[in-house]
N, C-alpha and C positions, 0 to 999 in steps of 0.2 A: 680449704677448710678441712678435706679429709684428711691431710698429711700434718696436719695444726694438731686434728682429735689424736692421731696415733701417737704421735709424738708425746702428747700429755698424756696418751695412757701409756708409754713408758716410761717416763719419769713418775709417775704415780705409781707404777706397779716397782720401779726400783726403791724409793721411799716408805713405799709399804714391808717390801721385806726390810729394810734395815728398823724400821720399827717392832717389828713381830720378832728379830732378833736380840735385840736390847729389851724387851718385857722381863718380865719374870717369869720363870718355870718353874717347877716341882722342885726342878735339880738346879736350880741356878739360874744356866744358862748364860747367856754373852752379860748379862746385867751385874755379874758379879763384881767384873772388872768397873763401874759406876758406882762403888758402895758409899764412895765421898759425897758426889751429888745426892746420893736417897738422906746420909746425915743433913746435908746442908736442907735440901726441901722436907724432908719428912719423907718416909715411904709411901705411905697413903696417897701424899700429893701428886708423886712420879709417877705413880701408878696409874690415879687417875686421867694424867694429862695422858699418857701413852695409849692407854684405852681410846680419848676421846679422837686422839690422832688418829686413830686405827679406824674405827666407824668414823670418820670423815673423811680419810682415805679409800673408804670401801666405797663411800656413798659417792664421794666426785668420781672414782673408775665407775661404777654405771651409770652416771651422767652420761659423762664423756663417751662412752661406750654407744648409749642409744644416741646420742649426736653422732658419732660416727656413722653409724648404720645410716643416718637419715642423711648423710652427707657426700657417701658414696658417688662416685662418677660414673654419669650416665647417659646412653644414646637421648638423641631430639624425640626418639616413640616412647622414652620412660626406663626402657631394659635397661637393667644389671650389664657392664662392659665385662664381656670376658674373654680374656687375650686369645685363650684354645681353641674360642669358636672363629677369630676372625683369623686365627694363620691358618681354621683347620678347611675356610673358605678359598685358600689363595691354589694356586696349582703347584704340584709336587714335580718338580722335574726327573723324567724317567719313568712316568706314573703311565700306566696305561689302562684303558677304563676296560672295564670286565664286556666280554661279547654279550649281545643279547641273543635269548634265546627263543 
């Protein structure tokens, strides 16, 4: 399930920017090269459908985002898996343990 959530918050965060590229800017921007499509729909319309993309794209990445979180893998006691603690458990060969004092 966690590697399902990741996976679609990459593909969602790749489709988000190509959308926020094609919007309209002050200066243009990549939308200039569409000027045929804004004729054929209307600018208003392009505009709007882009927007809507965009906040529906925002809104499925933190969906997806707190599924993730909640989906994480983890020990039979509940704990968070984290790789550093379990190799930093194992013996270090050559390692000698400090004298006590």
């Amino acid at each position: 399930m966690y590697l399902l959530c990741v996976i679609l918050i990459v593909l969602v965060s790749v489709l988000m920017c190509g959308i926020v590229l094609i919007q309209n800017s002050k200066g243009g921007g990549l939308a200039a090269g569409f000027a045929s499509s804004n004729q054929i729909m209307g600018v208003r319309k392009t505009t709007d459908f882009l927007e809507k993309a965009t906040w529906t794209l925002a809104a499925l990445m933190v969906i997806v985002s707190i599924a993730a979180a909640y989906s994480l893998p983890r020990h039979n006691e509940g704990e968070i898996v984290n790789p550093a603690a379990v190799e930093s458990t194992l013996p270090v060969p050559g390692a000698t343990e400090a004298p006590a004092i």
